[in-house]
Phi, psi and omega in degrees: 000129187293154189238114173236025184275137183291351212299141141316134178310176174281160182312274215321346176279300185303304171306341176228052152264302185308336188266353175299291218283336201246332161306303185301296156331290182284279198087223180287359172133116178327075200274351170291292209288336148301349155298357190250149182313128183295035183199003177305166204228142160212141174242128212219166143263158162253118191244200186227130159264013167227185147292147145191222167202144208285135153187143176142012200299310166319332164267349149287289160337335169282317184291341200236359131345283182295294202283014185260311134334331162258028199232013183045064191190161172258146189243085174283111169274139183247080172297149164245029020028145198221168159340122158137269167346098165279153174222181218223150164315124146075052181271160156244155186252321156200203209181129167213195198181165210169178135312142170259350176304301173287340184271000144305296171303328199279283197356266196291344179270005172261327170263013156284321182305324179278341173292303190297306179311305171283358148310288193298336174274342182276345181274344192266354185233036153267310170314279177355290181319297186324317177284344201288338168281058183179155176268012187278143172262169214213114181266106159296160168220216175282307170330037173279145160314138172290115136101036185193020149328288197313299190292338193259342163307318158323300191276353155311297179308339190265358173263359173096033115324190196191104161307138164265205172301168199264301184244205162287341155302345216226358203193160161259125166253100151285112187271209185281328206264005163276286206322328210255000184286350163124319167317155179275130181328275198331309187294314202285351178273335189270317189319298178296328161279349164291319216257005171218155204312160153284152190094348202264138201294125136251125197240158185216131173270152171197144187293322200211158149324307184279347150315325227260298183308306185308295175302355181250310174302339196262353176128313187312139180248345171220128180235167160250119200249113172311051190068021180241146196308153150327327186284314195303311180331322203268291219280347171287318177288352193235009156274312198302313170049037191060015172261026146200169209260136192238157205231134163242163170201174205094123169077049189254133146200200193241047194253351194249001184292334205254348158298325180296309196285332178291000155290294178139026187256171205245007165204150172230139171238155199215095186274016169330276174329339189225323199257355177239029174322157179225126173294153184267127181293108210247150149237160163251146124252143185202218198178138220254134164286000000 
C-alpha cells in the first residue's frame, strides 16, 4: 500500500537505529570523552555547512535521550528547525546544553543519522522539484541502506517523495524471476489479485509493449515499465488509456527524470534518491561552561 503520510516511524523503530548506531560507536565505553571533567558543562549547536533540507530531528533527541540517560542527566535541546525545512550554509538547526561527557559520546552517531537522512530529503526534493510541472510522482523503492528503511523512507516524504511498498510484506511487485517460475504472466497476475486484500499494491513489471498488452488484459491496475525508451513510454501511455496506473523505471537520474515524466506516466521510481545518498554536510559546535 502506497504510504503518503509524513507520520514519524514509530519510537521502537527510531530506538533501535539509535541503539544499533550508539553500540558501534561507544562499545564498552567512551575512553576519550572521560578525560573531560564529570560534571563538565557545554552549551553547544548544531549547523549545516550546505544548503539542503532538514530531517532526522527525532533520532537526534532518542540519541541523547539515551546517553544522557546513562549519566543520569538531561541533555536539553532547543530546535530551531522542524522535518522538512529547507536551510542555507551556517543555518543553526538547534543549540543545547548538558553534560559534555554524553554529549560527547552522542556527537557522531547523532549527526551521522542526521547527516544521511537530510541527504536522502535533500535529493528527494532535487528529484521532485524536477517533475513538478507533471503529473508524475516520484517513487522510493527497497534499495535503502541496511537497517534504515523506515527512517530514509520517512525522509523521502519530508523531501516531497511518495512511499512504494515498505517491504516484501505489505505489496506485490512481479518481476522477470516470478515470471520464470512456469506460471504464465496472466495466472500469476490473476493468481496475485486474488491472494490479496483490495486496495493492497499489486503490481506487475514488464519489458515490451506486448508484456504491457498481456498485462492489461489480465487485470493489472499498476504495471512497471521496465528500462523502456522513451517512444515506448508514449506509446504504453497511449495504449494504457488510463486503465491502469503505469510506473516507469530504469535509468532515473536527474538529468533523465523530467524527459521520463514528460510521457505522461504516473509514477517514477528511483533508488537513486536512498541507496546513493549523499550526506548533508552537518556540524556540532559547542563550547565548555
Amino acid at each position: 500500500m502506497i504510504q503518503i503520510s509524513k507520520a514519524l516511524p514509530k519510537k521502537k523503530v527510531i530506538r533501535r537505529l539509535v541503539k544499533q548506531c550508539l553500540k558501534e560507536d561507544i562499545g564498552s565505553g567512551d575512553v576519550t570523552a572521560r578525560l573531560t571533567p564529570k560534571k563538565g558543562e557545554i552549551v553547544g549547536k548544531i549547523i549545516s555547512r550546505e544548503a539542503g533540507t532538514i530531517c532526522g530531528t527525532a533520532w537526534v533527541n532518542e540519541v541523547f535521550r539515551r546517553v544522557g540517560k546513562r549519566h543520569h542527566t538531561k541533555i536539553d535541546i532547543d530546535w530551531k528547525v522542524q522535518d522538512g525545512d529547507q536551510v542555507e550554509p551556517d543555518q543553526t538547526l538547534c543549540g543545547f546544553e548538558g553534560i559534555a561527557h554524553p554529549i560527547l559520546s552522542g556527537e557522531r552517531s547523532a549527526l551521522n543519522i542526521m547527516q544521511t537522512l537530510s541527504g536522502t530529503a535533500t535529493i528527494t526534493r532535487e528529484y521532485a522539484a524536477a517533475i513538478a510541472h507533471t503529473k508524475a510522482k516520484l517513487l522510493d523503492t527497497r534499495k535503502t541502506l541496511p537497517c534504515m528503511r523506515e527512517a530514509q523512507k520517512y525522509a523521502v516524504v519530508c523531501g516531497g517523495g511518495v512511499n512504494h511498498r515498505m517491504g516484501l510484506y505489505d505489496g506485490i511487485i512481479i518481476k522477470e524471476n516470478h515470471l520464470r517460475s512456469g506460471k504464465s504472466l496472466e495466472r500469476i497476475v490473476a493468481d496475485a489479485i486474488a491472494s490479496m486484500p483490495e486496495g493492497t499494491l499489486v503490481e506487475l513489471e514488464v519489458e515490451t509493449i506486448e508484456e504491457l498488452e498481456r498485462g492489461l488484459h489480465a487485470g493489472a491496475k499498476r504495471i512497471m515499465l521496465d528500462d523502456f525508451s522513451l517512444d515506448d513510454m508514449r506509446t504504453a501511455v497511449e495504449l494504457t488509456a488510463d486503465q491502469a496506473d503505469l510506473e516507469a523505471s530504469g535509468n532515473v537520474n536527474i538529468n533523465t527524470i523530467a524527459t521520463i515524466a514528460e510521457t505522461g506516466v504516473d509514477f517514477i521510481s528511483s533508488g537513486a534518491i536512498t541507496k546513493h545518498v549523499r550526506a548533508l554536510d552537518l556540524s556540532m559546535l559547542f563550547d565548555y561552561r
